[in-house]
MINUNU-381801 format. One record per residue: x, y, z of N, C-alpha, C, O in turn. Coordinates in steps of 0.02 Angstrom, whole numbers, plus 32768, in hexadecimal, padded with zeros to 4 digits. Atoms other than C-alpha are relative to their C-alpha. Example, Ala and Ser with C-alpha at 12.3 -4.5 7.8 and 13.67 -1.06 7.14 Angstrom:
// MINUNU-381801
802D7FC5800082677F1F8186802D803C80008061803B80217FD67FC57FFD82AC7FCB81657FD9803780257FF2806E802D
END
This chain:
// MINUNU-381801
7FD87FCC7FE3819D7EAC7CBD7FE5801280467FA98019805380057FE67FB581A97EDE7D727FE2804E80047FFE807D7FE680117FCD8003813B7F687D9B80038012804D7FF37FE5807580167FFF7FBE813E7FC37E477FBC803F80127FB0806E7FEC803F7FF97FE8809E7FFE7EA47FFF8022804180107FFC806F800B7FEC7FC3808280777F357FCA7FD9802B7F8E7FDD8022803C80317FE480387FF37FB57FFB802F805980298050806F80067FEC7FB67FEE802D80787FD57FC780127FA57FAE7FF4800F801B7FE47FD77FC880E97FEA8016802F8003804D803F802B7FE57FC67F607FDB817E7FFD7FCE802E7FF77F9580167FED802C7FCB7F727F8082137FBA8014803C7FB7804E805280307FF37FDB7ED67F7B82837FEC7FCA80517FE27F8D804C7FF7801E7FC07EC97F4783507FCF7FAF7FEB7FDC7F828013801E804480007E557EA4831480267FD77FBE80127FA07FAB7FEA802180397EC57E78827D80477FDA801180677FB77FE97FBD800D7FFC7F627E5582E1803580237FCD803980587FAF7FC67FDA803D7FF97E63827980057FED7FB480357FF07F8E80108002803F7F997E3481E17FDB804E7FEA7FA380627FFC80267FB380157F797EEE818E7FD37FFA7FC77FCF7FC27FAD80377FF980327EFE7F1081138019801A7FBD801F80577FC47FE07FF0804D7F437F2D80577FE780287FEC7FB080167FD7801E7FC9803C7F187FC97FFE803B80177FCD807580267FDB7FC57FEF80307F627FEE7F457FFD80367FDE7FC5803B7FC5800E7FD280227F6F80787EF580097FE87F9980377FFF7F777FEB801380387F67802B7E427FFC803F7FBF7FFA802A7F857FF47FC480117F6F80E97DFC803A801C7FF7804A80467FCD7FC37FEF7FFF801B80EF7E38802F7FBA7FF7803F7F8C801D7FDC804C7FFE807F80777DD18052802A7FE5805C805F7FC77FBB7FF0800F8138808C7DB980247FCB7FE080167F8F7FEA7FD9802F803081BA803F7D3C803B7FEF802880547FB9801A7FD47FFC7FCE823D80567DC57FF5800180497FC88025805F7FFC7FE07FAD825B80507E8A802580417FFA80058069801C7FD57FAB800782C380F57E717FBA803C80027FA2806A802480427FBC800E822D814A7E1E7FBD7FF480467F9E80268057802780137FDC81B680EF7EA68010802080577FED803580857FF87FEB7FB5820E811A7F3D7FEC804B7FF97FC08066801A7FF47FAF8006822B81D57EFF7FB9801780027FAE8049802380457FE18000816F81EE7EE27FDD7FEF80437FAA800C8056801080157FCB815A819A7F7B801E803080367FF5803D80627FDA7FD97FCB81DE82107FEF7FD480527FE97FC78081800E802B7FC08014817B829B7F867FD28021802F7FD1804F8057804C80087FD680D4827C7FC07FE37FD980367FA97FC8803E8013803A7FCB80D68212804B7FE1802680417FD180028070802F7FDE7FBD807D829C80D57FBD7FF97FE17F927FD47FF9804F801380237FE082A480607FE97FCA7FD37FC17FD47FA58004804680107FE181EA80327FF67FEC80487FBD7FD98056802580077FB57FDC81D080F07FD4803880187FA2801F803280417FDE7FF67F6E825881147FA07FE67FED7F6C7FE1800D8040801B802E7EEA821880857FEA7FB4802A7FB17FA7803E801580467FE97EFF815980CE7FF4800380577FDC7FD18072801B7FEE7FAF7EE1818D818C7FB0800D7FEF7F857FEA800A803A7FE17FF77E4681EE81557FD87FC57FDE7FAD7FB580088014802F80117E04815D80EB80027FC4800E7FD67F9F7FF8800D802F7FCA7E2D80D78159800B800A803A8044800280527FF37FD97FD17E09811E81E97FF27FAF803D7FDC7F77802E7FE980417FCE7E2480A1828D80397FDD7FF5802F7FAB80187FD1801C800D7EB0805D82638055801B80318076804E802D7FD57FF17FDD7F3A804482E3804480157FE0806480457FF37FB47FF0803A7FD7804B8265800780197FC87FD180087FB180027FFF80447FFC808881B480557FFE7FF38084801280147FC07FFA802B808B806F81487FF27FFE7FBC7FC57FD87FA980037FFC803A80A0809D809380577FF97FDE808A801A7FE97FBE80148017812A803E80287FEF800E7FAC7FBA801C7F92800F8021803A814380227F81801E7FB97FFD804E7FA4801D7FF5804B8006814C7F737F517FEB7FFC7FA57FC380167F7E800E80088046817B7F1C7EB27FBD7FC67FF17FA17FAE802280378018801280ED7EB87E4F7FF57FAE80247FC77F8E803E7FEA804C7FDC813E7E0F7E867FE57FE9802F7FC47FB680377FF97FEF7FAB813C7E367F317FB9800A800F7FA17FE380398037800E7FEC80917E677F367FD17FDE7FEB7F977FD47FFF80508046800580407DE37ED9800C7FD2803C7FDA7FB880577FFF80377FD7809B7D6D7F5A7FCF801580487FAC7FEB806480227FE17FCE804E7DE17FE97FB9800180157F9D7FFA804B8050801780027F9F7DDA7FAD7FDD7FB980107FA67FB0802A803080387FF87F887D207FA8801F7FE8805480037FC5807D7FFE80197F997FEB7D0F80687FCC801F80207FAA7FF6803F80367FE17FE17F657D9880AE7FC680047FEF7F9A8023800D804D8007800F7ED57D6580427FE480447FF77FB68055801D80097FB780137EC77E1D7FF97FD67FDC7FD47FD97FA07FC680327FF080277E377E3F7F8C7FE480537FF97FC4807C801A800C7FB780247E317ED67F207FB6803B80137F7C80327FFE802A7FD17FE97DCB7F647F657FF2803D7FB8801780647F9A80207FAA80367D5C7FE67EE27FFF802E80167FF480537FE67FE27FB87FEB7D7D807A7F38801C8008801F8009803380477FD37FEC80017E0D80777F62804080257FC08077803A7FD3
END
């Protein structure tokens, strides 16, 4: 089953327009409906939190993305799971 995942991406002046993957695997959703909505919720202190914790970072964006989508994402950008995040 398709699960979706609040993902942010971080975009940093030496990374080009390869961004840096952070997941929130805390926030899983059975739906994009329920994903976006928790997402249009809280999306000032979801970017607030990810500014202050990755701080330097020229860009941010926070999507949700389904499970699919970001396994394919991980192995194009060579993501590797971060412990505190």
């Amino acid at each position: 089953m398709v699960k979706f995942f609040i993902v942010a991406f971080v975009f940093y002046s030496w990374s080009g327009d390869t961004p840096s993957i952070k997941i929130r695997q805390d926030f899983k959703f059975d739906t994009y409906p329920k994903c976006q909505s928790f997402l249009e919720n809280y999306r000032p202190q979801l970017q607030d939190s990810l500014q202050r914790k990755f701080t330097g970072g020229d860009k941010y964006s926070i999507r949700c993305v389904d499970s699919k989508t970001l396994n394919m994402m991980q192995k194009e950008f060579g993501y590797e799971p971060e412990k505190s995040t």
